[in-house]
C-alpha positions in Angstrom: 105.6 -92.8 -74.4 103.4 -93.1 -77.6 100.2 -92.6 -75.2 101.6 -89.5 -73.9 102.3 -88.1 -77.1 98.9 -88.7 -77.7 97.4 -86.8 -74.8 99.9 -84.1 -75.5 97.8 -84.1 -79.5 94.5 -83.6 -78.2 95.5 -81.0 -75.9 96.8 -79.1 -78.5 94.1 -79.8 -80.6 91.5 -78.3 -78.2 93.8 -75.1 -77.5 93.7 -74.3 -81.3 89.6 -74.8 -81.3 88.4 -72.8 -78.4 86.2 -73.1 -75.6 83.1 -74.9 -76.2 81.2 -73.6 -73.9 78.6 -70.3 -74.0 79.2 -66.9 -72.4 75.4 -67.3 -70.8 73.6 -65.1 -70.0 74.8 -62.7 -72.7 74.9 -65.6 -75.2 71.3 -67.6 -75.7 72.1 -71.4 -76.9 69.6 -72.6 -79.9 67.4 -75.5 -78.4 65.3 -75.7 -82.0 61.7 -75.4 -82.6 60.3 -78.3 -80.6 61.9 -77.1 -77.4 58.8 -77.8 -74.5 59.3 -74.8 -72.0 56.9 -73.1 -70.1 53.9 -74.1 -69.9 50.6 -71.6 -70.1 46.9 -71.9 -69.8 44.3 -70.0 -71.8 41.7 -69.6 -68.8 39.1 -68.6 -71.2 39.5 -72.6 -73.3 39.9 -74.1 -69.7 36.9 -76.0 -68.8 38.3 -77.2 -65.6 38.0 -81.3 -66.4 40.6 -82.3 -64.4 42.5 -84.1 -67.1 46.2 -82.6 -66.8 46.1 -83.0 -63.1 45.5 -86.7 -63.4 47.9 -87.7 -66.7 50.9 -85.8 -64.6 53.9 -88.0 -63.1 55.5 -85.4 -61.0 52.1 -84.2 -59.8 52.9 -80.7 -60.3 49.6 -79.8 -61.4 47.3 -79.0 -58.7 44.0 -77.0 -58.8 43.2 -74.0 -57.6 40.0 -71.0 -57.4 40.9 -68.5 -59.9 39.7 -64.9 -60.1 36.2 -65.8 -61.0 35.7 -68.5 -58.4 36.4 -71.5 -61.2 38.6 -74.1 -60.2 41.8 -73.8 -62.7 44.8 -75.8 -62.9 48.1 -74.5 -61.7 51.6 -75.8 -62.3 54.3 -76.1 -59.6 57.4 -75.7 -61.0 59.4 -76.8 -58.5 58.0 -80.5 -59.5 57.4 -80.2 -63.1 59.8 -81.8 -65.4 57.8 -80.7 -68.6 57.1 -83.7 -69.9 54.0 -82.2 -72.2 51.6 -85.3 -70.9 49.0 -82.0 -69.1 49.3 -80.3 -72.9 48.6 -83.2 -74.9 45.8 -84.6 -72.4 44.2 -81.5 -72.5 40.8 -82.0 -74.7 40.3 -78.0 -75.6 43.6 -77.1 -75.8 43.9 -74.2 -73.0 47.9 -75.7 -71.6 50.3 -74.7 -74.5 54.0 -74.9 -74.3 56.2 -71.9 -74.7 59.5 -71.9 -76.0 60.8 -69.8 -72.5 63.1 -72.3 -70.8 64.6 -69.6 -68.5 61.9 -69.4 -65.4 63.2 -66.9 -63.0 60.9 -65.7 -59.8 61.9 -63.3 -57.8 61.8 -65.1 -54.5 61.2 -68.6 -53.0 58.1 -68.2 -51.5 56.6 -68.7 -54.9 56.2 -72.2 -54.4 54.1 -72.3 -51.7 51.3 -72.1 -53.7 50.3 -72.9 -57.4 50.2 -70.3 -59.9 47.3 -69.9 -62.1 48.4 -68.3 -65.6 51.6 -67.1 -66.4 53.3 -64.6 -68.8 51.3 -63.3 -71.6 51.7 -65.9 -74.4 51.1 -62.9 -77.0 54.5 -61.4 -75.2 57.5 -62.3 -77.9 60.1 -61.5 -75.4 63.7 -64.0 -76.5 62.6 -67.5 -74.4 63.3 -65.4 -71.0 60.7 -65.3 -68.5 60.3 -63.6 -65.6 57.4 -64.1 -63.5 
């Protein structure tokens, strides 16, 4: 009996404090400052070493010819669990995280191949990307 009176306490105690939970998308949750999101690349630091593809676990980083016929890396998101280990091995600082945790594409075929780039990283759109 005492057990159930219990029960019957906390269940009252949640009803009196609300839901706990967001009302996503209109609401944005605060991850903090050190939140590793998307990750871009500066093609114009990238010197094409080969560094990021070979510190990554998943393997999500693969290369690929960009627009000027250099070999730059792309990321497959599909694989990547954003570890940061491609940022931090990268010696001149071309991979950068975002704080976008919301990657959205408009269809699946986007993974077939490996994206060079990404969204501007001068863009200060609210940590929603769309690519």
């Amino acid at each position: 009996m005492l057990e159930h009176i219990r029960l019957f306490a906390v269940a009252i105690k949640n009803v009196v404090r609300g839901p706990i939970t967001i009302d996503y998308p209109r609401e944005a949750r605060d991850y903090g400052g050190r939140l590793r999101g998307y990750i871009v690349n500066d093609l114009s630091k990238c010197i094409s070493c080969g560094m990021c593809e070979a510190v990554c676990p998943a393997k999500a980083v693969k290369f690929s010819v960009g627009p000027d016929g250099k070999r730059y890396p792309g990321i497959d998101y599909g694989r990547c669990i954003f570890c940061g280990y491609c940022v931090d091995a990268c010696p001149t600082g071309s991979l950068q995280h975002t704080t976008w945790h919301e990657v959205v594409w408009p269809d699946l075929n986007t993974f077939a191949k490996y994206a060079v780039g990404g969204p501007d990283p001068k863009d200060h759109r609210p940590r929603r990307a769309l690519v």
